[in-house]
C-alpha positions in Angstrom: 183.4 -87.0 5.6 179.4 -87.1 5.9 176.9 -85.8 3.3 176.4 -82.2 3.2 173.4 -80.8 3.3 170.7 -80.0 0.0 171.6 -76.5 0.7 175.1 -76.9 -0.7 173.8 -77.9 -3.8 170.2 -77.2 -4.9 170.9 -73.4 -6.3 172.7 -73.7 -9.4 174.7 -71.4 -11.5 176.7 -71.9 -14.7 176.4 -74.7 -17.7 176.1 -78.4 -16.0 179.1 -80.4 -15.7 178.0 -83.8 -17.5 180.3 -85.1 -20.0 181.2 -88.4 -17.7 184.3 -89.7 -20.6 186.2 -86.7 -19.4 185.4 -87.3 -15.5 186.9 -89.9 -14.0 185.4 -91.7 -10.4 181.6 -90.6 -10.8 179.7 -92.3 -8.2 176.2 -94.3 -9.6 173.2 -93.2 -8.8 171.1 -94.3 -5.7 167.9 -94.6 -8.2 167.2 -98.8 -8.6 164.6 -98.4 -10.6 162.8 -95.8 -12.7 159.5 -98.0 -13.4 157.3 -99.4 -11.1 153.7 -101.1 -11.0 152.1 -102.1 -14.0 152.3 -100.2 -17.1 149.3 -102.0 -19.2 146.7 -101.4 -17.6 143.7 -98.8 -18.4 144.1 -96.0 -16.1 141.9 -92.5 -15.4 144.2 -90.3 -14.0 147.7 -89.1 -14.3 149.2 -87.6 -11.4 152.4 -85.6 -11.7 154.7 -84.2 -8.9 155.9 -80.3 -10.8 158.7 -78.8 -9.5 158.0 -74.6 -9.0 161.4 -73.4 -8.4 165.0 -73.9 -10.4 167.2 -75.8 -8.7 168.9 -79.5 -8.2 168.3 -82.4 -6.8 170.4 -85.0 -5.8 170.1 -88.7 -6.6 169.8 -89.5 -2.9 166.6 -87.3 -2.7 165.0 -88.9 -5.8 165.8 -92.4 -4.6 164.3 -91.3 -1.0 161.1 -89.8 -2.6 160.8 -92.4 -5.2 161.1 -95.2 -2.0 158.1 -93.1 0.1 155.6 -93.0 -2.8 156.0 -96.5 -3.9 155.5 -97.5 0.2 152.2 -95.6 0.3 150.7 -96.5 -3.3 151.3 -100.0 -2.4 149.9 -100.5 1.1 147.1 -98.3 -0.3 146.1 -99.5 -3.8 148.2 -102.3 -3.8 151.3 -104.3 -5.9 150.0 -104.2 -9.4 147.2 -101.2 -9.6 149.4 -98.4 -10.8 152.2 -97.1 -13.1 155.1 -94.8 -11.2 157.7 -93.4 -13.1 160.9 -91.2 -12.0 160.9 -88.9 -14.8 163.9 -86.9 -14.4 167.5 -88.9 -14.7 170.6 -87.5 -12.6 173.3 -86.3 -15.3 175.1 -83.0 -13.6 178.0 -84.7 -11.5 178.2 -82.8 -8.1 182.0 -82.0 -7.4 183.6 -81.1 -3.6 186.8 -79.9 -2.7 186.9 -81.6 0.5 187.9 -79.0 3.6 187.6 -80.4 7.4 186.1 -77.7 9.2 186.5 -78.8 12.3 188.5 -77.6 15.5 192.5 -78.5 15.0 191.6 -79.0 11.3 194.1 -76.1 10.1 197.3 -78.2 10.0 195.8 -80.9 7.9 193.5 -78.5 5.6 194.7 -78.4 1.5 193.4 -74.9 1.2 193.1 -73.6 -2.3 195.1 -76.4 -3.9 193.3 -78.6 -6.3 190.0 -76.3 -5.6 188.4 -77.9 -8.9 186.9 -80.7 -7.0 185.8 -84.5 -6.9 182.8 -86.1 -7.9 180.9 -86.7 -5.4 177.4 -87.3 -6.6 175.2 -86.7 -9.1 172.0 -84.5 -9.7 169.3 -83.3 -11.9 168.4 -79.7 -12.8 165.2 -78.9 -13.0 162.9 -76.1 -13.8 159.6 -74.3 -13.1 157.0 -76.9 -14.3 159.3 -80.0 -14.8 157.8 -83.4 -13.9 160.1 -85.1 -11.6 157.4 -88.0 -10.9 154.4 -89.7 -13.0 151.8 -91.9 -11.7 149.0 -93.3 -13.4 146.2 -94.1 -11.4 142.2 -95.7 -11.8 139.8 -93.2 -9.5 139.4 -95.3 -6.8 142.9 -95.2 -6.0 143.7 -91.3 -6.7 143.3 -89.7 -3.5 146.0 -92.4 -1.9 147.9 -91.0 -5.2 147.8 -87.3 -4.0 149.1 -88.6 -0.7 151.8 -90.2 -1.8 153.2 -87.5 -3.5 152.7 -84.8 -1.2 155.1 -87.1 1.0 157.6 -87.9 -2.1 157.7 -84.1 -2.4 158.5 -83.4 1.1 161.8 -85.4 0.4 162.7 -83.1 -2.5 164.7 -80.1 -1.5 162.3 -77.5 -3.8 158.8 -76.4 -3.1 156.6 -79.1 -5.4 152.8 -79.2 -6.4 150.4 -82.4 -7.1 149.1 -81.6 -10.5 146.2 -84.3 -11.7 145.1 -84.8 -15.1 142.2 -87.2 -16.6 143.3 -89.2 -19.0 139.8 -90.1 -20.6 137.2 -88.2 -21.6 134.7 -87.0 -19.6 136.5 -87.7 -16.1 135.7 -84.7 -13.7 139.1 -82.6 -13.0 140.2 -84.3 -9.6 
C-alpha cells in the first residue's frame, strides 16, 4: 500500500507512542545525517527554521527538507561555508491499521480486528516556536540562507517562519 498523505498524521492527540523495546518492527528513519557543512568556523548569523503550529512531522518530510536546503546552500555558498543542523529527532512511531479502500476491497478488508496498528513510520512533535532546522551562516552568504529555508519549509507539512539571529556583537538584525 502507498504512503498516505501528511494529513493523516500531522494533528496529534494523546501522549506519544515511543518506548521502541515494547514495539517490535519500527521502520528507521529516512534522516542520513543530522550535521552538515563545517562546524568550526567563525560564523555571523544563525538562521533557524520555527515551526508556528503543533503538529508532526514525519521522517520522510525532514529528510526531504533537510535534502532541499543542503542543495541550495551548497550551489550558493558552497561545500564547506556553513553549519546545518536537523534539530528535531523522530521518536513518536506512527502506527496504521492497514484497510484497502478500494472498489471490491470488502471481501478481503480485516475491519475492526487488530485496530491497534503497525508501525509504519516515525515522527516528531513539535510545537509553537520549536527549531526544526539550524544553520549558521557568515553575511555574505545569509540571504542564500533565507532561501534555502523558505524551500526546506515548503516541504514541512506546518506553516514555518525564517527567524535570523546575529551571533556577534554589533551585527545589524538581518
Amino acid at each position: 500500500m502507498p504512503l498516505r498523505p501528511a494529513r493523516c498524521y500531522t494533528h496529534f492527540s494523546g501522549p506519544p507512542y515511543t518506548r521502541r523495546e515494547y514495539i517490535p518492527g519500527v521502520p528507521q528513519p529516512k534522516i542520513s545525517k543530522f550535521e552538515m557543512g563545517n562546524p568550526k568556523l567563525d560564523y555571523d548569523y544563525e538562521v533557524k527554521l520555527v515551526v508556528e503550529e503543533p503538529g508532526q512531522i514525519r521522517h520522510n518530510a525532514l529528510e526531504a527538507s533537510r535534502v532541499m536546503a543542503l542543495k541550495v546552500l551548497t550551489t550558493a555558498a558552497g561545500e564547506n561555508n556553513f553549519y546545518l543542523k536537523v534539530v528535531k529527532y523522530p521518536h513518536h512511531v506512527i502506527r496504521e491499521n492497514k484497510m484497502m479502500a478500494f472498489a471490491g476491497a470488502d471481501r478481503l478488508q480485516d475491519g475492526m480486528r487488530l485496530s491497534f496498528g503497525k508501525p509504519i513510520g516515525t515522527a516528531a512533535r513539535v510545537f509553537p516556536g520549536d527549531e526544526v532546522i539550524v544553520v549558521r551562516v557568515k553575511k555574505e552568504h545569509l540571504k542564500a540562507c533565507k532561501d534555502a529555508l523558505r524551500v526546506a519549509g515548503s516541504k514541512l507539512p506546518l506553516p514555518t517562519r525564517v527567524v535570523v539571529q546575529p551571533l556577534k556583537e554589533g551585527l545589524p538584525p538581518a
